[in-house]
C-alpha positions in Angstrom: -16.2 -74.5 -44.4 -13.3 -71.6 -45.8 -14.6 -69.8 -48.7 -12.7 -70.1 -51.8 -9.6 -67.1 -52.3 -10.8 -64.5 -54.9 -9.5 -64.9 -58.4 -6.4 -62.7 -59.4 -6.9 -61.1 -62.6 -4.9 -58.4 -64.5 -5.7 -55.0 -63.7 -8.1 -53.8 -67.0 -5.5 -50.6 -67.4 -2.2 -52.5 -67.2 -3.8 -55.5 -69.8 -4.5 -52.5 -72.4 -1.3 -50.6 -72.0 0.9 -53.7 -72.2 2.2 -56.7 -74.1 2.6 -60.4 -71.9 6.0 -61.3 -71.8 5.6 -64.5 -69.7 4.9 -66.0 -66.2 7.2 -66.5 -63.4 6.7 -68.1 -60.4 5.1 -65.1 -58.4 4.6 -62.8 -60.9 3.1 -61.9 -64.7 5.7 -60.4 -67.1 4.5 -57.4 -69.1 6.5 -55.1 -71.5 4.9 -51.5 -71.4 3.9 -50.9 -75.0 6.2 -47.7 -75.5 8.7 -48.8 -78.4 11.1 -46.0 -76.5 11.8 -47.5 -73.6 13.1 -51.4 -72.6 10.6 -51.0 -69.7 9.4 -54.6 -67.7 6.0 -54.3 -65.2 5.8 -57.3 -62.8 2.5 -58.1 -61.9 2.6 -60.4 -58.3 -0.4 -63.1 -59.3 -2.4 -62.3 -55.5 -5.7 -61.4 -55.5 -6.5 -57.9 -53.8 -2.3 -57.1 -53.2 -2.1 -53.2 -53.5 0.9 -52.5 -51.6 4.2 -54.7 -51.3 2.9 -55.0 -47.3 -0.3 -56.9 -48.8 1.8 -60.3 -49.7 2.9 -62.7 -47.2 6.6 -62.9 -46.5 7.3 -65.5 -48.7 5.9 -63.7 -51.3 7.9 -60.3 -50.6 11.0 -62.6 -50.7 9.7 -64.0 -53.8 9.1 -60.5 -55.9 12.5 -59.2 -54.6 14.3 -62.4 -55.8 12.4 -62.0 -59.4 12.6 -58.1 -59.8 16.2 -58.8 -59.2 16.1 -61.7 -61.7 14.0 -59.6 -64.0 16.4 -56.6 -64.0 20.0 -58.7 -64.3 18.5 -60.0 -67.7 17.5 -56.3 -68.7 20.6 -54.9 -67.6 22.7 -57.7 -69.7 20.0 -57.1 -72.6 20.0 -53.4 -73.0 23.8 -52.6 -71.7 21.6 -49.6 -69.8 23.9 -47.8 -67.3 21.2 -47.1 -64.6 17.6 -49.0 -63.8 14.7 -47.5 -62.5 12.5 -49.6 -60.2 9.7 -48.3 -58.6 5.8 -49.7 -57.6 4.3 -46.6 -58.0 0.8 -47.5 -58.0 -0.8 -43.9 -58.6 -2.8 -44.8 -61.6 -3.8 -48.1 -61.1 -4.5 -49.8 -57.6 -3.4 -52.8 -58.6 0.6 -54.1 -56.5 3.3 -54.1 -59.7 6.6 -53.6 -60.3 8.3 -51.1 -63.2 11.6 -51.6 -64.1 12.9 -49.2 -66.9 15.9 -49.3 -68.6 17.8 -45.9 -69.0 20.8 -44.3 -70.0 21.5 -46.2 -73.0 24.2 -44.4 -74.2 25.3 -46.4 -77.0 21.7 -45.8 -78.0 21.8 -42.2 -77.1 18.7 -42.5 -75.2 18.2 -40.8 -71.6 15.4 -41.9 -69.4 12.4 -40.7 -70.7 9.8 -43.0 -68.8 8.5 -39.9 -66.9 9.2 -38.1 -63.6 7.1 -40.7 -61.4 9.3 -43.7 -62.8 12.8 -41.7 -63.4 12.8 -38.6 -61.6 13.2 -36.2 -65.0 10.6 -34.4 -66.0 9.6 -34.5 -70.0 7.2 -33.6 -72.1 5.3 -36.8 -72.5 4.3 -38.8 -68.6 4.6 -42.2 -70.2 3.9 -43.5 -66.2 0.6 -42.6 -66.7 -0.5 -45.4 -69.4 -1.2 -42.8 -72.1 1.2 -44.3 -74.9 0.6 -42.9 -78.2 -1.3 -45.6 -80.4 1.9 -45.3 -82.6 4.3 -46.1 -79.9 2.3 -49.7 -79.0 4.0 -53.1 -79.3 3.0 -55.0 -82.0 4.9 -57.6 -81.5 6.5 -59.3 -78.1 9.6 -58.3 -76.9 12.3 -60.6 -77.3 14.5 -59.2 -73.8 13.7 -61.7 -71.3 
């Protein structure tokens, strides 16, 4: 008799410090609660997966197709002239996917989202899940 696959669940940290976007076939859709920033987590629905290595190849296939899915529609959103994609992983344990949007320029906006995600340092690590309460979604984005 197999025993039954663990439960995947969202990461307590990544839950607080974001707002659902949606479901896609591998992965959950979250928009990190920092008005600032058009900046998309993708969380792969796997039970235990901590590193990209962790999912099967489909499932790596998968991810790659929807981060690339994921960022097209942000790109074509935002009119950014760079995206930052990174699984950084070095706050929470849990395998997912940023994607931030920067260099807006018709928005005047650099990319803020922190050294760890952009590779600028600024005065605020917005990587770290420490938004401001004032800077928290209220309301879900309407980019993807």
């Amino acid at each position: 008799m197999s025993m039954p696959e663990p439960a995947w669940s969202l990461h307590p940290q990544l839950a607080h410090d974001t707002v659902p976007v949606g479901d896609l076939a591998l992965a959950r859709v979250l928009a990190m609660s920092d008005a600032n920033y058009p900046w998309v987590i993708l969380v792969p629905r796997r039970a235990g997966a901590v590193e990209i290595i962790d999912l099967d190849e489909a499932d790596r296939g998968r991810l790659m197709a929807e981060i690339a899915e994921v960022s097209a529609a942000l790109k074509r959103l935002t009119g950014c002239d760079k995206l930052n994609v990174a699984a950084i992983g070095n706050m929470v344990p849990q395998l997912h996917v940023h994607i931030v949007a920067c260099g807006l320029a018709e928005a005047g906006l650099g990319c803020g989202a922190g050294p760890a995600v952009c590779g600028r340092r600024i005065g605020r690590l917005r990587c770290r899940y420490a938004p401001r309460p004032e800077d928290r979604v209220t309301a879900p984005i309407e980019l993807i």
